[in-house]
LOVOMAR-880247 format. One record per residue (C-alpha): residue in one letter; x, y, z. Coordinates in pm, whole numbers, plus 50000, padded with zeros to 5 digits. Example, Ala and Ser with C-alpha at 12.3 -4.5 7.8 and 13.67 -1.06 7.14 Angstrom:
<sites>
A512304955050780
S513674989450714
</sites>
This chain:
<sites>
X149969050364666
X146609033164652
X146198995764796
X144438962964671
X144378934764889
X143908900664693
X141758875964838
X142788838164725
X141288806064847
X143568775764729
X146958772364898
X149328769164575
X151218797164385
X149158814864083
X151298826563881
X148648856463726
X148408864164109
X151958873364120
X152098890563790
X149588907263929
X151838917464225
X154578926864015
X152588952963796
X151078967164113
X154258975564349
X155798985663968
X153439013563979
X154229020064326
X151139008964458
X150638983664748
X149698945064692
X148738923265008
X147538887764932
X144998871265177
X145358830265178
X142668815665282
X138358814165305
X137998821065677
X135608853165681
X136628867565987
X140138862465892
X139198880465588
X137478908365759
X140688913565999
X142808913765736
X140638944165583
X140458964165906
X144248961465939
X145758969565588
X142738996765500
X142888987765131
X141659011864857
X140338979764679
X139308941764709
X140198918064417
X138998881764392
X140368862764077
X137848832063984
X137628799263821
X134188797563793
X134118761164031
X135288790964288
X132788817964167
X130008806664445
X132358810564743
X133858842664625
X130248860464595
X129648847764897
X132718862065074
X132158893564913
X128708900265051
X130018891665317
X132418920665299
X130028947565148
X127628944965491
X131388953465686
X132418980165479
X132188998065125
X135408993865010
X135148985164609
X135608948764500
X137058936064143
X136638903464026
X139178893363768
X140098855163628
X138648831063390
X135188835063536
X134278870163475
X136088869363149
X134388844662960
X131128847463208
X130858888463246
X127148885363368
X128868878563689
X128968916663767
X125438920363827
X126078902964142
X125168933664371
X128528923664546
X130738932664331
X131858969464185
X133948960063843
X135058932363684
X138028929163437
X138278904563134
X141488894162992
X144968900763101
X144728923263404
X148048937363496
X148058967863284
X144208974763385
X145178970363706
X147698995763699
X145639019463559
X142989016663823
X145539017264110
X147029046963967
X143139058963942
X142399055164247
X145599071964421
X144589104364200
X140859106364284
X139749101163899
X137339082463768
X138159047863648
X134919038963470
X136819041563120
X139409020563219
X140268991962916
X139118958163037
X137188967963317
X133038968363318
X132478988663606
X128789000363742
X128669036363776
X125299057963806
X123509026463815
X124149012763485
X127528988063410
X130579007363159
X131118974462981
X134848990962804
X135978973362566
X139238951062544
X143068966762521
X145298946862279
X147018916862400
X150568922562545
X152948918362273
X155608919362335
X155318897862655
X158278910862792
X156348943962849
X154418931963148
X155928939063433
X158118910563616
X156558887363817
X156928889664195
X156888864564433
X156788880964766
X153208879364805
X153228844364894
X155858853165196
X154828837265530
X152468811765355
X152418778265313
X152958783264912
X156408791064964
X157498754265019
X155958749964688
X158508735764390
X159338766964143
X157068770663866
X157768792563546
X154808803063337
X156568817362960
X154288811962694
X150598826762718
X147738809762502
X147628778262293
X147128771961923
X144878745761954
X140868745061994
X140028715062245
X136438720962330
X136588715362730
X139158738062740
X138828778662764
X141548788062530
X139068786962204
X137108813162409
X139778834862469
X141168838562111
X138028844661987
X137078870262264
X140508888762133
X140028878961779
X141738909961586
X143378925661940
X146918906561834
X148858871561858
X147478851662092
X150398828162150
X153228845162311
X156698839762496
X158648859462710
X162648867462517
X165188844762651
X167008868262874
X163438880963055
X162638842563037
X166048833663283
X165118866663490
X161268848063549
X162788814963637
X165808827163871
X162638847764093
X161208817064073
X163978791064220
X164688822364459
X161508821264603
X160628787964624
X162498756964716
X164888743164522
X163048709964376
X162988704863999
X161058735763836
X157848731363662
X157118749963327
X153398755063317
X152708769162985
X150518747162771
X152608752962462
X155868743062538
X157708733762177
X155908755561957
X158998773061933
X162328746261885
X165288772561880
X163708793862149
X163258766562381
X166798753062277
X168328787162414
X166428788062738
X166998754762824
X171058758162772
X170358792562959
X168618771563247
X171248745163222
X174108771263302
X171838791463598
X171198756363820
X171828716063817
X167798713863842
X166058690963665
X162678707563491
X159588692863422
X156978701663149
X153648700763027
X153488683862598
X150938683362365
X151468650662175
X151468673261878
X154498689661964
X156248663962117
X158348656461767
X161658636061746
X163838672161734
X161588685162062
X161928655162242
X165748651362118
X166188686362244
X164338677662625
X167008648262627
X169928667862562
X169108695962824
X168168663963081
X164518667663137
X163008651863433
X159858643763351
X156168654163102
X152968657363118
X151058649062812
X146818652062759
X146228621662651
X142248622762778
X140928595162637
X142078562362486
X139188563462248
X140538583361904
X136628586961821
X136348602162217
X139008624662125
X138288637061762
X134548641261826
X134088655362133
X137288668262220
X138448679561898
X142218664061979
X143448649561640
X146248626361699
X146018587561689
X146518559461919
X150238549661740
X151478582061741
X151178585762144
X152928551362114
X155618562161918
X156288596062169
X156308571962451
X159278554062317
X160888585262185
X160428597862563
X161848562262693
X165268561062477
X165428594962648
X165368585462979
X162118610163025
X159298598963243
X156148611363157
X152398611663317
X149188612163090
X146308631163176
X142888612163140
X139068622063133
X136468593563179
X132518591663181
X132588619662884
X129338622462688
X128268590462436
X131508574362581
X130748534062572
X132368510762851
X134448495962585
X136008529162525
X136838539662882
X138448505262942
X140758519462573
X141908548562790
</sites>
């Protein structure tokens, strides 16, 4: 068995964190998550689990604080650190840090397990799919494996990492559909499908049954207020969401709450969220400016038709919040005063 103890420095449940759990202790490796920045905390949690590895997964508004931890750790001991998450994927200069060992781009449960299962065998790992790892003192940048299709091939998630932490009084969150079809330039999801342009469908959902098996660790785990579905995608596919919702319906009186593009949010998807009693949405809205959001956001839906959702959402009975940017680029004060 070989060890990687995950360093994480915001107090709320990641779901890639606990994937990343589950495809660990499925390969019968070990998975301890450290909450928290505190170095010496860090440093004791290091001396007492003796991991085989360090992993760090960044945002890159977290990248600073992580290199600096992991100095940190490199002048205590030589155990090999990983740094996984949006950061090093769409920023891979990162690994010239002289902190850091490897870093891994894109989905990192499989690479994970293969470096685990490395590491307990005493091979190399430099070839490793995903991983750029400095070896001989020059960086293996290997390139990406395919995407996981089907989704139901990565191993569950697993909650337990989060035990005795303050995450566990979080509500549950289920996260079932990775990527997004749509190109909004803020966001990193245009990066991503081009990185694995040609490496298969970017846009995928977890089956039904695996999808009930995600949300029932979930409401398990954390407690029981209405469950959040977290995937940015949520109606892209009507008769699969139909099924999971009646699925959901039958497994707990919950309500759920959801995240809506306005694109998606037709008068059969929002007729279907009525029937199953959703709680509440979430819609991006961003700006009330449509020039604000064609130009510079690329979001192509007008000022009406977000008017016309919110009464579809109303004879529903569905509250909903908006999501809003303000002091974008060339924005006038006329148009923040539209949003």
């Amino acid at each position: 068995m070989a060890k990687i103890l995950m360093i994480q420095l915001q107090p709320t449940p990641y779901a890639g964190t606990a994937y990343l759990n589950g495809a660990a202790r499925s390969g019968g490796h070990g998975f301890v998550l450290h909450l928290g920045s505190d170095r010496e905390k860090i440093l004791e949690a290091i001396s007492r689990e003796k991991p085989d590895l360090i992993g760090l997964s960044s945002m890159t508004c977290y990248c600073p604080e992580f290199l600096s931890i992991a100095r940190q750790i490199k002048q205590a001991c030589s155990i090999p650190i990983i740094m996984g998450g949006s950061h090093p994927t769409l920023f891979p200069d990162v690994i010239n840090d002289p902190s850091l060992d490897m870093i891994c781009r894109g989905e990192g449960e499989f690479a994970l397990m293969d470096l685990l299962n490395a590491i307990e065998r005493h091979e190399p790992f430099a070839r490793i799919p995903n991983l750029w790892v400095k070896t001989g003192g020059a960086i293996r940048k290997n390139p990406l494996r395919p995407l996981a299709d089907p989704l139901d091939s990565v191993p569950p998630i697993d909650w337990t990492c989060y035990a005795g932490t303050p995450v566990r009084y979080s509500s549950p969150i289920a996260f079932l559909i990775r990527g997004c079809p749509y190109s909004c330039t803020y966001c990193f999801n245009e990066a991503m499908r081009g990185l694995y342009g040609g490496l298969g469908k970017y846009v995928r959902h977890f089956g039904v049954e695996r999808s009930l098996q995600e949300i029932r660790a979930a409401l398990d785990f954390f407690q029981p207020n209405p469950l959040l579905f977290t995937s940015d995608s949520f109606g892209i596919d009507l008769p699969w969401m139909d099924e999971l919702l009646t699925g959901y319906e039958k497994m707990t009186p919950l309500p759920f709450i959801l995240l809506l593009r306005p694109e998606l949010a037709t008068d059969e998807c929002v007729e279907i969220l009525g029937r199953h009693k959703c709680l509440s949405v979430a819609i991006g809205v961003e700006s009330g400016s449509e020039r604000v959001r064609r130009e510079i956001m690329n979001r192509r839906y007008s000022n009406e038709s977000l008017l016309a959702l919110a009464e579809r959402l109303h004879r529903k009975n569905i509250t909903f919040r908006t999501y809003n940017m303000i002091g974008l680029p060339t924005e006038t004060d006329e148009e923040i005063w539209e949003t």
